[in-house]
C-alpha positions in Angstrom: -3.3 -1.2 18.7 -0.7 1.2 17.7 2.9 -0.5 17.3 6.2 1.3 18.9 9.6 0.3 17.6 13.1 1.8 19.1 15.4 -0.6 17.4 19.3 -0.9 16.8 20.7 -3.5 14.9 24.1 -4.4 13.0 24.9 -6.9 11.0 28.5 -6.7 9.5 28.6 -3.3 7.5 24.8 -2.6 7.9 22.9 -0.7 10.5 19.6 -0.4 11.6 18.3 2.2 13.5 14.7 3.4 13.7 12.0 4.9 16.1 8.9 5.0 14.8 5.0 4.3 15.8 3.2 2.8 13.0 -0.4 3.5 12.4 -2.6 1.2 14.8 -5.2 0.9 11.8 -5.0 0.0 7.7 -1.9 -1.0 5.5 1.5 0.0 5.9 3.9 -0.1 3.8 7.4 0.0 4.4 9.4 1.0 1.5 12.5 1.0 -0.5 15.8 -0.1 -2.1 17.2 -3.4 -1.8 19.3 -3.4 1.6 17.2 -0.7 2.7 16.6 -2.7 6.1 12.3 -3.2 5.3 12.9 -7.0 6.1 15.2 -6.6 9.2 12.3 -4.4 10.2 9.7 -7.3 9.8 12.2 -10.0 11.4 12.8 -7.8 14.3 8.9 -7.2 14.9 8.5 -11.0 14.8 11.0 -11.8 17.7 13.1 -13.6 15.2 16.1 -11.7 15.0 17.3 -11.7 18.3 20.6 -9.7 18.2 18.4 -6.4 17.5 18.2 -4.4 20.5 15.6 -1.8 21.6 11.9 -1.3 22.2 9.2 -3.3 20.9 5.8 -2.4 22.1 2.2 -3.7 20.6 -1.0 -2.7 22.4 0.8 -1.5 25.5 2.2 -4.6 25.6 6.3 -4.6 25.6 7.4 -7.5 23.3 10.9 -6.4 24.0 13.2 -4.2 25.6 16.2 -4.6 27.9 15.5 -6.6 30.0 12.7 -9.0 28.6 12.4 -10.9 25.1 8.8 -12.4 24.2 9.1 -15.3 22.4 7.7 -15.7 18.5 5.3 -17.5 19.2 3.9 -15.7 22.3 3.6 -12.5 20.2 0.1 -12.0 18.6 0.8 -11.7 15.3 1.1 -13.8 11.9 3.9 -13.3 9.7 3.1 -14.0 5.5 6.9 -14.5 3.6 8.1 -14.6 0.3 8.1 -18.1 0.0 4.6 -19.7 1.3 5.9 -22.1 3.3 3.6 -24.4 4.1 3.5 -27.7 5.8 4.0 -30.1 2.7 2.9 -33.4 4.7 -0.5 -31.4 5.4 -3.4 -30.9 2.5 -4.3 -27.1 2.1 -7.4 -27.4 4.5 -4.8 -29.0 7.0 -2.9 -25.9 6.6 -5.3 -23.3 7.1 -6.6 -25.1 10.6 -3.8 -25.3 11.9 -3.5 -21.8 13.6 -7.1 -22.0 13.5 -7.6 -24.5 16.0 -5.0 -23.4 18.1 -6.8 -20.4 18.8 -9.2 -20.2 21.4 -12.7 -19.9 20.4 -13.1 -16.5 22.3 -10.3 -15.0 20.5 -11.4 -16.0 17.2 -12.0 -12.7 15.6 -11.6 -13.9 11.8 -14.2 -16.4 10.3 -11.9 -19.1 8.3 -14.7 -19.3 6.0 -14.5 -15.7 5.2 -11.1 -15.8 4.2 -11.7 -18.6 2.2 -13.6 -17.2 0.5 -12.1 -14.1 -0.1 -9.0 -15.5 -1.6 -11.2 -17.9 -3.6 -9.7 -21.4 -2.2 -12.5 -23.3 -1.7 -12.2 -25.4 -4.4 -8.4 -26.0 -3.3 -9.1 -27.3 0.4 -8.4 -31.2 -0.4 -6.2 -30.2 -2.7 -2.3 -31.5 -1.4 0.0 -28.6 -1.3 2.8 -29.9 -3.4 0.2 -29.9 -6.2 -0.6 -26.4 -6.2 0.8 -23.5 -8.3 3.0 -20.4 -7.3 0.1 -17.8 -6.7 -2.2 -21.1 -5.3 0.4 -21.6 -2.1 0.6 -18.3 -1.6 -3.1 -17.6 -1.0 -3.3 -20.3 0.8 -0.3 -19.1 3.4 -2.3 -16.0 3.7 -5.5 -17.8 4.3 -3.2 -19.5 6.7 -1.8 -16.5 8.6 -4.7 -14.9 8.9 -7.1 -17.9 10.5 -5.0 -17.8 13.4 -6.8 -14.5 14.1 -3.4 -12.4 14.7 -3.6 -8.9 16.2 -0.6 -8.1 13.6 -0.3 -9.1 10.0 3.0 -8.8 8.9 3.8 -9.5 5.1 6.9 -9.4 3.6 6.9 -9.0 0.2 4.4 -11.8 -0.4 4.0 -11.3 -4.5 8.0 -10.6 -5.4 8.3 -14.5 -6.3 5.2 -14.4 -8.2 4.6 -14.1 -11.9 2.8 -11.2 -13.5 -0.6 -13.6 -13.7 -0.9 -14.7 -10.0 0.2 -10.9 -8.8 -2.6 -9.8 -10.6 -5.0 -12.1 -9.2 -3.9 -11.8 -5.5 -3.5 -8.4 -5.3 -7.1 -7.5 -5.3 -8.0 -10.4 -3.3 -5.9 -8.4 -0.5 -7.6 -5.0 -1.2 -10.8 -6.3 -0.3 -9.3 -8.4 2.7 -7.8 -4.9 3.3 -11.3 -3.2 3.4 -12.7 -5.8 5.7 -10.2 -6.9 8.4 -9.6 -4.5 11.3 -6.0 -5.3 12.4 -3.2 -3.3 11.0 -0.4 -4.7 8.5 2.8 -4.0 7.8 3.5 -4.5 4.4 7.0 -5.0 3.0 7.6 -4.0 -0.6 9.9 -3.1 -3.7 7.2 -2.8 -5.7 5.7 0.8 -5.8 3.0 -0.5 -7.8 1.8 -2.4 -4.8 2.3 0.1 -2.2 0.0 2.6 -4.6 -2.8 -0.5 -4.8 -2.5 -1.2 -1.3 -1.1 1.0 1.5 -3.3 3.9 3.7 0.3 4.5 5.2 3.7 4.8 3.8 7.7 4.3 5.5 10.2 5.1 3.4 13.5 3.9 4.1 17.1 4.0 3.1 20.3 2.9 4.5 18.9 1.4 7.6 16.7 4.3 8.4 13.5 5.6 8.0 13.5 9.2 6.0 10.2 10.2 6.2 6.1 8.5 6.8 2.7 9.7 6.4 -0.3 8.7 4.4 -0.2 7.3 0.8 -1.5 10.2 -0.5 1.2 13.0 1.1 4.4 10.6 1.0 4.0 10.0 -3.0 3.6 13.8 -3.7 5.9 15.3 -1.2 8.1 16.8 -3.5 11.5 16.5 -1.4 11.2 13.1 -1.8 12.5 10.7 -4.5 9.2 9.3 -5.3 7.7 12.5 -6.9 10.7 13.2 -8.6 11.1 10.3 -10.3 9.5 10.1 -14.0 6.7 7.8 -12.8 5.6 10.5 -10.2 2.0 10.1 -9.6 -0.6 11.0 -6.9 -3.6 8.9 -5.8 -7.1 9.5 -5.2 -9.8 7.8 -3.4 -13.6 7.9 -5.1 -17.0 5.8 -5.4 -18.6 4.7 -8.1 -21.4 7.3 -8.5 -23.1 5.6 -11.9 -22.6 4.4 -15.8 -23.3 6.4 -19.0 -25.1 3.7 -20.9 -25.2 6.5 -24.0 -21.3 7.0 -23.9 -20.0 4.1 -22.1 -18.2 6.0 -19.4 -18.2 5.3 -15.5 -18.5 8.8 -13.0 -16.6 8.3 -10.3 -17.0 10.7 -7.1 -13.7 12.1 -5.0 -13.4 15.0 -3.1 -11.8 16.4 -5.9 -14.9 16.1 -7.8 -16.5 14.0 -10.5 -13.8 12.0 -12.3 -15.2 10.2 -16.0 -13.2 7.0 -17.3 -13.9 4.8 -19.6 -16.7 2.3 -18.8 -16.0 -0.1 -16.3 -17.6 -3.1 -15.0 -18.4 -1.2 -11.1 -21.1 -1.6 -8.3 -22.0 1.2 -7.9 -21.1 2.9 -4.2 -18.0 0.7 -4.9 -14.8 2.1 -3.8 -11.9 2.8 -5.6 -8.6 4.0 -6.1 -7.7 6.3 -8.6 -4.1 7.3 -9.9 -3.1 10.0 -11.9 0.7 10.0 -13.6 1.9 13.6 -13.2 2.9 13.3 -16.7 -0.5 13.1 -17.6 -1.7 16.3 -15.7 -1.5 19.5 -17.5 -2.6 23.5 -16.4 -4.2 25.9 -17.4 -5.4 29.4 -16.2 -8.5 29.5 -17.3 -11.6 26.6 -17.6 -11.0 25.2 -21.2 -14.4 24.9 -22.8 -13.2 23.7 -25.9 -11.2 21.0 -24.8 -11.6 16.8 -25.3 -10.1 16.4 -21.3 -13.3 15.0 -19.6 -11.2 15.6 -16.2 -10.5 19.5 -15.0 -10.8 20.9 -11.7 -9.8 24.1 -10.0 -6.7 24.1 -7.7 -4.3 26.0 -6.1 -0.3 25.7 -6.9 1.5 24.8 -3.3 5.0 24.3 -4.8 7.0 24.3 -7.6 10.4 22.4 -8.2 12.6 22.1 -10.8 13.6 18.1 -12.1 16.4 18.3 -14.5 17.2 20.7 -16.7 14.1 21.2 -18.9 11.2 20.0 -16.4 9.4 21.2 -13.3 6.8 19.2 -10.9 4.0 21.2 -10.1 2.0 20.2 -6.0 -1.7 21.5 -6.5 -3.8 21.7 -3.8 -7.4 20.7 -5.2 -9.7 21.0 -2.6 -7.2 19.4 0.0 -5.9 17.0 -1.9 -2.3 17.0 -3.3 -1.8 16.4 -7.0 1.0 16.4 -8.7 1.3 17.9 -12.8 5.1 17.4 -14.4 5.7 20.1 -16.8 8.2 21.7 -18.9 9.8 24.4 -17.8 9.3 26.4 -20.7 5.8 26.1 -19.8 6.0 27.1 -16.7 7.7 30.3 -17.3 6.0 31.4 -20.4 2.5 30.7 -18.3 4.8 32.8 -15.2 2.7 30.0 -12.6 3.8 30.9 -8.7 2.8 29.5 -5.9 -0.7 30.3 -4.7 -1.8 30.7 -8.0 -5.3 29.8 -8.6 -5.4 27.2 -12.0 -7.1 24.7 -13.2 -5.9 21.1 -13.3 -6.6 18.6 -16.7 -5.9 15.0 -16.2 -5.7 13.7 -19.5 -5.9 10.2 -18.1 -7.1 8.1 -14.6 -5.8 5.0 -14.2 -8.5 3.1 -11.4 -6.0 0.7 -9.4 
């Protein structure tokens, strides 16, 4: 179900212009500063901003173009805003069935209950909506959105009027509604804490533009961009749960990478997770350190090296295929003379599981 977008738009000073085909499976996430253009994006994919211009094609299907405009509500997709927006005369149940029952029962390809479920409301379904907190609407509008079994999530930036509580209880609620549903979702965001948690795909924008995309894991270490430059530079990791150290209380987690050990955590095991490594907390060395305390070293090959200021340098390793980024100083990187294709060994000091 792969998404094509040609679009132009202008609104006073601002301009729009992208071409792009998003990912037809996963999360993802568009990207970056305020004004940037992420919602105009969203609004335009909706059919609710009718003065953008352009392509707009779903599933083969054109939504838009020159000469033909497909309504809103005729496009197969639900849209999740910042505010939840629900029906205030209808009790939370009310609210969920609504797009529910408007869908017919052959193109019901989400079970209500499921959802429920996952975004643990049950015991809010007779609950009247007024009555409900912050982080309690907004599960409940994404319960909503996605009962009406769309071929297109869109969600735009569903947490930013949340507080720090209800943001931390939703967003894994939406990484396992992530790992389950099948349709793809474009996910608005400021918040780069989210778009590490959430996203398999990235869109960076700026100015009305999109200035690069890829998967999660390339985009945050691509070192021409302002994300791994930036002193929370990180790279991400996807592992299982592989077992528990009852005699040291540690979890091993499995990547491709190899064997990561953090501190015990309460994990199925076979569970998946997602691992993130600050590039402040990786260090190098040439040779395997035997007497070291880092639990965490594997061998890796240096792909680039850039310079961030005037005292510090961000090395991309290449560790069995996987990008990881290590910031250093740049006295150490000259005293240890590292080039590119050297062969070193990584050492993250510390794994953050998101």
């Amino acid at each position: 179900m792969s998404l094509e977008l040609k679009l132009k738009l202008a609104h006073g000073n601002f301009e729009l212009d992208i071409d792009q085909i998003f990912a037809s499976q996963g999360v993802t996430a568009i990207y970056g500063p305020s004004g940037s253009g992420k919602t105009s994006v969203l609004r335009a994919i909706a059919g609710l901003d009718k003065s953008a211009s352009g392509l707009i094609k779903f599933n083969n299907r054109i939504w838009q173009d020159g000469s033909k405009f497909i309504a809103t509500h005729r496009r197969a997709l639900a849209y999740v805003f910042q505010e939840p927006s629900l029906f205030e005369h209808l009790s939370v149940r009310a609210n969920i069935e609504y797009g529910f029952k408007r869908v017919p029962l052959k193109q019901r390809v989400i079970n209500s209950d499921d959802v429920i479920q996952a975004l643990g409301i049950s015991s809010l379904l007779d609950r009247d909506t007024q009555t409900l907190s912050g982080g309690e609407k907004q599960r409940v509008a994404i319960a909503r959105a996605l009962c009406s079994s769309p071929d297109l999530l869109l969600m735009d930036e569903p947490l930013s009027a949340l507080d720090k509580r209800s943001k931390a209880e939703i967003l894994p609620m939406l990484v396992a509604l992530r790992d389950k549903l099948s349709i793809p979702i474009i996910y608005v965001s400021h918040s780069l804490n989210e778009v590490a948690r959430l996203a398999d795909h990235l869109v960076l924008m700026q100015q009305g533009r999109i200035i690069a995309s890829g998967d999660i894991q390339s985009m945050l270490t691509q070192l021409d961009l302002s994300l791994a430059q930036g002193a929370d530079a990180e790279s991400l990791i996807d592992a299982v749960v592989a077992a528990h150290d009852e005699q040291f209380e540690l979890t091993y987690l499995d990547s491709s990478l190899g064997r990561f050990s953090v501190l015990r955590r309460p994990l199925a095991i076979g569970e998946k997770v997602r691992l993130l490594i600050a590039a402040r907390d990786v260090s190098i060395t040439r040779q395997q350190q035997q007497d070291t305390s880092i639990l965490n070293i594997f061998p890796a090959t240096i792909e680039q090296i850039e310079s961030v200021g005037a005292a510090q340098v961000t090395v991309r390793l290449n560790a069995n295929n996987l990008p990881v980024l290590a910031r250093l100083t740049k006295k150490s990187a000259t005293l240890m003379n590292l080039a590119v294709g050297d062969s070193v060994y990584l050492q993250a000091k510390s794994v953050a599981i998101l």
